[in-house]
C-alpha positions in Angstrom: 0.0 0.0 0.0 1.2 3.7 -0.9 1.9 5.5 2.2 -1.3 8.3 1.0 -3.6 4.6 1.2 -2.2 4.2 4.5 -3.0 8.0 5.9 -6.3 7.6 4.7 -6.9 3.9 6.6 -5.1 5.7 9.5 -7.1 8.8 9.5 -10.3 7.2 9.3 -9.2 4.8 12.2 -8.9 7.9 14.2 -12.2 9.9 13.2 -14.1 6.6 14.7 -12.5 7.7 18.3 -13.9 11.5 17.9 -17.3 10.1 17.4 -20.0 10.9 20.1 -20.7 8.4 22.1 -24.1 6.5 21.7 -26.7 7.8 24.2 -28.0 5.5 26.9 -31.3 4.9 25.0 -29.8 4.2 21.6 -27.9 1.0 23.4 -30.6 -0.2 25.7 -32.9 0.0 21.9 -29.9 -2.1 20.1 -29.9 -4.6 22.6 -33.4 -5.0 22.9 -33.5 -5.3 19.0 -30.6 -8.3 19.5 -32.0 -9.7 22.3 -35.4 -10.4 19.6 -32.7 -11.7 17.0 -31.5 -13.8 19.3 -35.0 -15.3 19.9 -35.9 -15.5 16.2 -32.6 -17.1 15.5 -33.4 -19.4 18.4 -36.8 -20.4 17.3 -36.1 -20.3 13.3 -33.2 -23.2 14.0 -35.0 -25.2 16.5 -38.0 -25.0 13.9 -36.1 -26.4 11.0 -34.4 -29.3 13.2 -38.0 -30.1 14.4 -39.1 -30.2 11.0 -35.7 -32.3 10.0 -36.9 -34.7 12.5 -33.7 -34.2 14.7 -34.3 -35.4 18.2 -35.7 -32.9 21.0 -32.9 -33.1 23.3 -30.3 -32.5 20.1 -32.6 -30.0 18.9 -32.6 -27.7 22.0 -28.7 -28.0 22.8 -28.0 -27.1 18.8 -30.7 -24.1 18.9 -29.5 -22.6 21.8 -25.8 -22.9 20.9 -26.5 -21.2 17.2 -28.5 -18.1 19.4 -25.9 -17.6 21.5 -23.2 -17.5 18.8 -25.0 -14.1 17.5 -25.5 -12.8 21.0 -21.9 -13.5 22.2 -19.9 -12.6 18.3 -22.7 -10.1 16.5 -20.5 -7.0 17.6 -17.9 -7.9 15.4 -19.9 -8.3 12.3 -18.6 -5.4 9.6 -18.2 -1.9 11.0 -18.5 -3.5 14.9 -22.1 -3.6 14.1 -24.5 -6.1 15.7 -28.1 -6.2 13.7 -29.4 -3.9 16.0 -26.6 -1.6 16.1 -26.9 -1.9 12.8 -30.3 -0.3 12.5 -29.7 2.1 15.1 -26.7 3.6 13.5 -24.0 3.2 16.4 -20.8 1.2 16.1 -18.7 -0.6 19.3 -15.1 0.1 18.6 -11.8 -0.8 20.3 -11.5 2.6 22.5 -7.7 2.6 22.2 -7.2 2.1 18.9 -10.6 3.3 17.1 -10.7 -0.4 15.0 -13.9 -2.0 15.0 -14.4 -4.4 17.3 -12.9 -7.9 17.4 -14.6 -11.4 17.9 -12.5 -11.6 20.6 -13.8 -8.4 22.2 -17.3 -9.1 21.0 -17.3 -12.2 22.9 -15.4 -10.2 26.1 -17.7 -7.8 26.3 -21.2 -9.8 26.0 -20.3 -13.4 27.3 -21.5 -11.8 31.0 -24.4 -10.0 29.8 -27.1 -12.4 29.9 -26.1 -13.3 33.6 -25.4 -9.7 35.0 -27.5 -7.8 32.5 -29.2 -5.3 35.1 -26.5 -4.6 36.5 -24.3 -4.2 33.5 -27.1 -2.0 31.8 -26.6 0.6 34.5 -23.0 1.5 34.0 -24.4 2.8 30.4 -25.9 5.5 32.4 -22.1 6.7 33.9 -20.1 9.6 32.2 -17.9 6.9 30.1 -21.1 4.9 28.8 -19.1 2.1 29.5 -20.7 -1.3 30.4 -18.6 -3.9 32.5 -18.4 -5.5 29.1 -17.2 -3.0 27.3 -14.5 -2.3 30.2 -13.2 -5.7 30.3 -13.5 -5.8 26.4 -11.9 -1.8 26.2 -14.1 -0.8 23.7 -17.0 1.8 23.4 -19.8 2.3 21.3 -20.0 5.5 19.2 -22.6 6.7 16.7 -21.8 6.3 13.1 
């Protein structure tokens, strides 16, 4: 890559950081709007097994397994955009670097949420806007 391509990857990198943060109600929205995916994903696979004739017990495990794939990686679909996010225009980036967020981080930084959700979902509301997840994971989300 010319060293012009590079300033432009570089620069663009480093607008993603001077983005304003997503508000509060933005996030709790995309979350909601994955936590639905989650369930349609969730029903739509154990629906085709069912119809495959799988058996129940194989069914359930694989269902739930595929769901929480999405939950746990979909922030590191392109542009660090879950499907929610996605629709809501806001972004989870690494808050060092400005990159979009890894599956590594996507798992980090949602992996906990279904246990401590409540209390996760309240640190949104602090100056940073950073979840426990997003701590742990060192990434924020920004609008696009």
């Amino acid at each position: 890559m010319e060293t012009t391509e590079l300033s432009k990857i570089k620069s663009a990198v480093e607008k993603r950081l001077l983005n304003r943060l997503a508000s509060p109600g933005r996030r709790y929205f995309g979350q909601f709007i994955d936590f639905i995916i989650t369930w349609i994903i969730f029903l739509a696979v154990l629906s085709a097994l069912n119809t495959l004739g799988s058996p129940r017990d194989q069914t359930d495990v694989i269902s739930t397994v595929v769901a929480l794939i999405y939950l746990f990686l979909s922030d590191a679909l392109p542009r660090g955009q879950s499907l929610g996010k996605l629709v809501l225009g806001i972004s989870v980036i690494d808050r060092r670097s400005g990159h979009y967020c890894t599956l590594w981080q996507s798992f980090i930084r949602n992996v906990l949420t279904p246990l401590i959700g409540i209390i996760d979902a309240l640190f949104i509301l602090s100056k940073s806007r950073q979840r426990l997840g997003d701590m742990a994971a060192h990434t924020i989300v920004v609008k696009v």
